[in-house]
MDAnalysis code that builds the backbone (N, CA, C; Angstrom):
import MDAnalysis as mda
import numpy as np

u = mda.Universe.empty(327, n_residues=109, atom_resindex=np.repeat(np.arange(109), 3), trajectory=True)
u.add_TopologyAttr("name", ["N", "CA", "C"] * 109)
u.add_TopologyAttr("resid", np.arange(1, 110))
u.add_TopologyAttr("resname", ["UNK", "UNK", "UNK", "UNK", "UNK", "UNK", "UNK", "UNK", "UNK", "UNK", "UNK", "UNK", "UNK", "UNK", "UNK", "UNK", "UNK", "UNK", "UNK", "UNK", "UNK", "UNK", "UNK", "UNK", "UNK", "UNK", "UNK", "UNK", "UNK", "UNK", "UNK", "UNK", "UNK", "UNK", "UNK", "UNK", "UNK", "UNK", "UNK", "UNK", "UNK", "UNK", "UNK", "UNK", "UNK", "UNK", "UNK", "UNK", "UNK", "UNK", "UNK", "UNK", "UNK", "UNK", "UNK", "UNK", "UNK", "UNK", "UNK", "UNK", "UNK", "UNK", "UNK", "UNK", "UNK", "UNK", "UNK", "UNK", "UNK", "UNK", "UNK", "UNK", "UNK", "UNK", "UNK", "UNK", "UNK", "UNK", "UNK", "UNK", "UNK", "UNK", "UNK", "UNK", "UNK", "UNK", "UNK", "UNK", "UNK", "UNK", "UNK", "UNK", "UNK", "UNK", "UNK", "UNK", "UNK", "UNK", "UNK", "UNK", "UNK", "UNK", "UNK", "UNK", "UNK", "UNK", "UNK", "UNK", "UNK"])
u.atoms.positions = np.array([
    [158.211, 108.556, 107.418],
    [157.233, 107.681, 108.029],
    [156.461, 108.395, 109.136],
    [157.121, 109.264, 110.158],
    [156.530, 109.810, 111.121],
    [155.541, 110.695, 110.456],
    [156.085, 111.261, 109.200],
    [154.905, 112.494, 108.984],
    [153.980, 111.764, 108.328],
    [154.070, 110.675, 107.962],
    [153.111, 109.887, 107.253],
    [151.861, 109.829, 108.721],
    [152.544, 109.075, 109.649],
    [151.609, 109.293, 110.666],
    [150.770, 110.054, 111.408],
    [151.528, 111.375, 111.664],
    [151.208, 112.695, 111.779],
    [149.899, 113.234, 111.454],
    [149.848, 112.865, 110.037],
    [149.297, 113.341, 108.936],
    [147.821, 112.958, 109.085],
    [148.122, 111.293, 109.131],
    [146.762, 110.468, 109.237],
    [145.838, 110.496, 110.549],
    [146.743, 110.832, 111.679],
    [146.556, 111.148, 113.101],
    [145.305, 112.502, 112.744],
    [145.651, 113.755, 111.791],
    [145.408, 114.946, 112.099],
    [144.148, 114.881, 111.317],
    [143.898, 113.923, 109.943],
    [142.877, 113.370, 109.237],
    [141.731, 112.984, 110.129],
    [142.363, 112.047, 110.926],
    [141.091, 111.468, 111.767],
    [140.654, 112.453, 112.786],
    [141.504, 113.101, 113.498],
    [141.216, 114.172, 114.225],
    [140.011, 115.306, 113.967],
    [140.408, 115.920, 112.693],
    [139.325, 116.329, 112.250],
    [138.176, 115.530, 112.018],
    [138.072, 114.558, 111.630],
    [136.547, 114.084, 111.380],
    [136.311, 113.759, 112.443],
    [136.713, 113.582, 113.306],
    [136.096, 112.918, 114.796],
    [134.822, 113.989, 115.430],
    [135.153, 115.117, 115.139],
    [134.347, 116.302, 115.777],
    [133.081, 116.712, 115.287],
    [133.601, 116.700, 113.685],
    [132.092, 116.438, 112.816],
    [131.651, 115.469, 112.760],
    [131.979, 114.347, 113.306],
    [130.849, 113.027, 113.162],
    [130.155, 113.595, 114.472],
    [131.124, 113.634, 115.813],
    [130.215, 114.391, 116.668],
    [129.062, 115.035, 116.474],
    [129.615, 115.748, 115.896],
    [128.373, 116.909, 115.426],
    [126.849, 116.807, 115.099],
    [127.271, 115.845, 113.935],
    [126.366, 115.228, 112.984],
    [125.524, 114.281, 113.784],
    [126.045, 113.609, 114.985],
    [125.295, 112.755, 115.421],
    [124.320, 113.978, 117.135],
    [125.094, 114.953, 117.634],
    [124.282, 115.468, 118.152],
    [123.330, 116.295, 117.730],
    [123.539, 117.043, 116.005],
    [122.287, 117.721, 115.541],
    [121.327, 116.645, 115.096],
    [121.553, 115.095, 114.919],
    [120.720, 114.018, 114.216],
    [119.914, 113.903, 115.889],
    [120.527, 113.809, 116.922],
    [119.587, 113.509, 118.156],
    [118.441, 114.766, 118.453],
    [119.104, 115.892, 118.031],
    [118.482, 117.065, 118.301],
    [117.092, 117.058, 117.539],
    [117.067, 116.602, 115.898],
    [115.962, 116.684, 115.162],
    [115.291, 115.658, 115.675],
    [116.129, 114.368, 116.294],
    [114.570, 113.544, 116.694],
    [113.952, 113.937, 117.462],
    [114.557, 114.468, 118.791],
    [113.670, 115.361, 120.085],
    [112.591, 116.169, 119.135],
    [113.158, 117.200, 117.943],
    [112.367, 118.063, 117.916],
    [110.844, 117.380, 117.099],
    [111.457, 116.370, 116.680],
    [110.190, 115.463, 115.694],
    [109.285, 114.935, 116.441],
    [109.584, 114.215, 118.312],
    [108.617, 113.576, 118.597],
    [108.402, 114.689, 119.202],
    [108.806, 115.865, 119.597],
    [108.314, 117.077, 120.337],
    [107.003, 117.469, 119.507],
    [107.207, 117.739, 118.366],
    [105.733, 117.427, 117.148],
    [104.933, 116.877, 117.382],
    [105.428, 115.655, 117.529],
    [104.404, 114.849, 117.134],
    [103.593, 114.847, 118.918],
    [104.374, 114.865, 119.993],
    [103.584, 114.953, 120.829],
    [102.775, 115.862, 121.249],
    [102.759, 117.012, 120.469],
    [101.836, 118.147, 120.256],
    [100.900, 118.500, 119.555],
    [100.955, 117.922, 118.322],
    [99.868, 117.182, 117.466],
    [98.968, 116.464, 118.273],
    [99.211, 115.317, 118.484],
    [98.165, 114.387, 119.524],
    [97.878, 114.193, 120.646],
    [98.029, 116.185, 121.383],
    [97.650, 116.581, 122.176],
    [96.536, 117.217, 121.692],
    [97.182, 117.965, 120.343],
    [96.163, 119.095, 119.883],
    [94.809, 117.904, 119.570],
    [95.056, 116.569, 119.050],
    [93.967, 116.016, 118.355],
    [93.371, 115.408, 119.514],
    [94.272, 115.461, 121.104],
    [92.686, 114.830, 121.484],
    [91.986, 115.842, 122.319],
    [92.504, 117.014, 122.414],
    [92.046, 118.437, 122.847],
    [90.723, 118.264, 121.747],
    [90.836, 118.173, 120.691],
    [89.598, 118.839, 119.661],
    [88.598, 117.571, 119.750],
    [88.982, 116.433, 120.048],
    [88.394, 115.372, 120.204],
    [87.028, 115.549, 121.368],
    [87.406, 115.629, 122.637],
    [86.915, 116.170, 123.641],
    [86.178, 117.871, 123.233],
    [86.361, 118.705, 122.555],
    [86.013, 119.623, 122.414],
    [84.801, 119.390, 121.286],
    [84.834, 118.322, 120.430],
    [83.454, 118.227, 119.617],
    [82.781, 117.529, 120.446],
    [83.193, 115.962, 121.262],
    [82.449, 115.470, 121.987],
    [81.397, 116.535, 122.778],
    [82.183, 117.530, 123.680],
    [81.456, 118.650, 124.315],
    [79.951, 119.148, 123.482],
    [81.065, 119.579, 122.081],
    [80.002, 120.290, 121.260],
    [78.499, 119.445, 121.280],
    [78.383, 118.271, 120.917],
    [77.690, 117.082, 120.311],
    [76.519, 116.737, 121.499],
    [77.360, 117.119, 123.000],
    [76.874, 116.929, 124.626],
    [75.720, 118.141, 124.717],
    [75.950, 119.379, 123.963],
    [75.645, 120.202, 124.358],
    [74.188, 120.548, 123.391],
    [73.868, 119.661, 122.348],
    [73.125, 119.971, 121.281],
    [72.145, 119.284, 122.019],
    [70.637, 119.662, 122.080],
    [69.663, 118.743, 122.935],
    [68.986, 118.103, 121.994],
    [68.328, 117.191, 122.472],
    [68.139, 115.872, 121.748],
    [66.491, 116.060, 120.818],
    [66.124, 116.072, 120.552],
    [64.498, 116.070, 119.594],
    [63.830, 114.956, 119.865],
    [62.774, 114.618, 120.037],
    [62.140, 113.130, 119.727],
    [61.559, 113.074, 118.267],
    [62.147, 113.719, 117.537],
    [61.878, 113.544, 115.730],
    [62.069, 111.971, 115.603],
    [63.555, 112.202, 116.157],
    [64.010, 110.880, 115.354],
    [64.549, 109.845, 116.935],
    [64.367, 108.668, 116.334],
    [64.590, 107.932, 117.627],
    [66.168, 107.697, 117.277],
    [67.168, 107.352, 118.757],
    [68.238, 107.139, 118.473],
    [68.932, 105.046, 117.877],
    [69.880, 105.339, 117.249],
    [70.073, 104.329, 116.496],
    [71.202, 103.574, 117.280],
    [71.020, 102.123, 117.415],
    [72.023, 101.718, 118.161],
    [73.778, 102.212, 118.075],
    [73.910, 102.029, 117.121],
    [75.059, 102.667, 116.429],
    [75.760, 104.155, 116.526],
    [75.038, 105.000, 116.709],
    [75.892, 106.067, 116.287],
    [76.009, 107.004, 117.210],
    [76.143, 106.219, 118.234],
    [77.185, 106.996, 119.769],
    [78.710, 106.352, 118.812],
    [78.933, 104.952, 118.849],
    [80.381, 104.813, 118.302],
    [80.508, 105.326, 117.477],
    [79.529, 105.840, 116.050],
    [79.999, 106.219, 114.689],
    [80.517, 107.278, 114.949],
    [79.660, 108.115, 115.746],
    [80.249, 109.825, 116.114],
    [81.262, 109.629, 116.877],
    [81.529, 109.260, 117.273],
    [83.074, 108.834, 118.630],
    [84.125, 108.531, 117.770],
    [83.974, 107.456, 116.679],
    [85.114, 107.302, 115.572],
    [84.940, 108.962, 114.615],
    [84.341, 109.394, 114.320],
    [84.284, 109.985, 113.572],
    [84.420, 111.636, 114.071],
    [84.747, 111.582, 114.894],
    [84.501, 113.078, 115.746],
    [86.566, 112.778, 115.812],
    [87.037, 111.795, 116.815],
    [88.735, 111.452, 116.726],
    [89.167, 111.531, 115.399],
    [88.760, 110.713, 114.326],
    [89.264, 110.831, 112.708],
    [89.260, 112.387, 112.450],
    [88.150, 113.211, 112.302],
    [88.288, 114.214, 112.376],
    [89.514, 115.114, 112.807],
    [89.348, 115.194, 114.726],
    [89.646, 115.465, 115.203],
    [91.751, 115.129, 114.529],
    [91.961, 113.732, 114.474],
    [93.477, 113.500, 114.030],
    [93.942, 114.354, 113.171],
    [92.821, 114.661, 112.115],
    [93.294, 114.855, 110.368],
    [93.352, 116.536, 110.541],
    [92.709, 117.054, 111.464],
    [93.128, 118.763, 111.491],
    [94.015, 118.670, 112.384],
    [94.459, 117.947, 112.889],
    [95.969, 117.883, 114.101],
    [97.150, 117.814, 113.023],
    [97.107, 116.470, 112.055],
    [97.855, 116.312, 111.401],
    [98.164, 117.109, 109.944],
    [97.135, 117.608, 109.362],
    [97.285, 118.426, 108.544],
    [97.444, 120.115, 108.528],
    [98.172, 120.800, 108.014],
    [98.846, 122.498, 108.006],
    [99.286, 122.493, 109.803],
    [98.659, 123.372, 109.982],
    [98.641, 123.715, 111.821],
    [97.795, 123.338, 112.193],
    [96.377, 122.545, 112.179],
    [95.782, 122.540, 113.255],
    [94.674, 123.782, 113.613],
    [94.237, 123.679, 115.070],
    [93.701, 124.829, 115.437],
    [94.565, 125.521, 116.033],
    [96.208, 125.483, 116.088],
    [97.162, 126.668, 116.558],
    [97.665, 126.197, 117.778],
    [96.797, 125.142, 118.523],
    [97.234, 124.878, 119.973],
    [98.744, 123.715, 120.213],
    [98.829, 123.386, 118.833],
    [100.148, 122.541, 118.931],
    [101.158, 123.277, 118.703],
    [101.325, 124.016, 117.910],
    [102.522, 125.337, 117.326],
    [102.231, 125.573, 118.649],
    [101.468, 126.326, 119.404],
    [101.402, 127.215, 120.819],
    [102.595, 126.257, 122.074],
    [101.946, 125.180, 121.635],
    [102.385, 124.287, 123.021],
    [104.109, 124.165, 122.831],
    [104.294, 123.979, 121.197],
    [105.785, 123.540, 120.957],
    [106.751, 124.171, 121.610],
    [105.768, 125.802, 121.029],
    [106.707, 126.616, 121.531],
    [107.347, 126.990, 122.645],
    [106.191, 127.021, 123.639],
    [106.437, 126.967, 125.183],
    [107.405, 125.496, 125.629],
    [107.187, 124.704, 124.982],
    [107.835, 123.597, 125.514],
    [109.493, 123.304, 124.575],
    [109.511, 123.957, 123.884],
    [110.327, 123.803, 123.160],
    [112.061, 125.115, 123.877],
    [110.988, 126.070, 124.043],
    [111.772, 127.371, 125.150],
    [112.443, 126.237, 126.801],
    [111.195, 125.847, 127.111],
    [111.222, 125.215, 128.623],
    [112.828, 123.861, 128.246],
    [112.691, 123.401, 127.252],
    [114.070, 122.095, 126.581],
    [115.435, 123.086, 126.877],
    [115.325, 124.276, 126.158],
    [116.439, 124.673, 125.839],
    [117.321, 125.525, 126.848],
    [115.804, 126.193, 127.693],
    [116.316, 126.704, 129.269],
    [117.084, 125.646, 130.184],
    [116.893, 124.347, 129.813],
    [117.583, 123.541, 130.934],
    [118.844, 123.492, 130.409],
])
């Protein structure tokens, strides 16, 4: 009977450490997921502001008169933009850049 106990004692013992485990590498990937993601939609509103700039910087013509509309159209459409190269491959490089530095700065503490 005792070794029966023993036995079951040394069963649970072991798994106790790998559930550990499992649950501090499962916390680890979420850090590193919203660490992503908060670098992404840094990078997207970096590029956001950086076409706005572009768009600031183009001077105006009297060809065409301006249309009520399309200060917002370009404003939605400059962010959409701006999201979909954040969110898709890398980006313009500045989110990989940032991870990294911030990702070093996590692991130093």
């Amino acid at each position: 009977m005792a070794d029966l106990i023993v036995s079951k004692a040394q069963s649970v013992a072991q798994k106790l450490p790998q559930e550990r485990v499992g649950e501090v590498e499962g916390k680890e990937a979420e850090k590193e997921k919203k660490l992503r993601k908060v670098c992404a939609d840094f990078e997207s509103i970096f590029t956001y502001y950086m076409f706005k700039s572009m768009r600031q910087s183009i001077p105006q013509s009297g060809y065409f008169k301006q249309s009520p509309g399309k200060d917002a159209y370009n404003m939605l459409f400059d962010q959409k933009v701006a999201e979909e190269m954040a969110n898709k491959g890398k980006g313009v490089g500045l989110q990989q850049t940032l991870y990294n530095q911030l990702n070093k700065l996590n692991n130093h503490r």
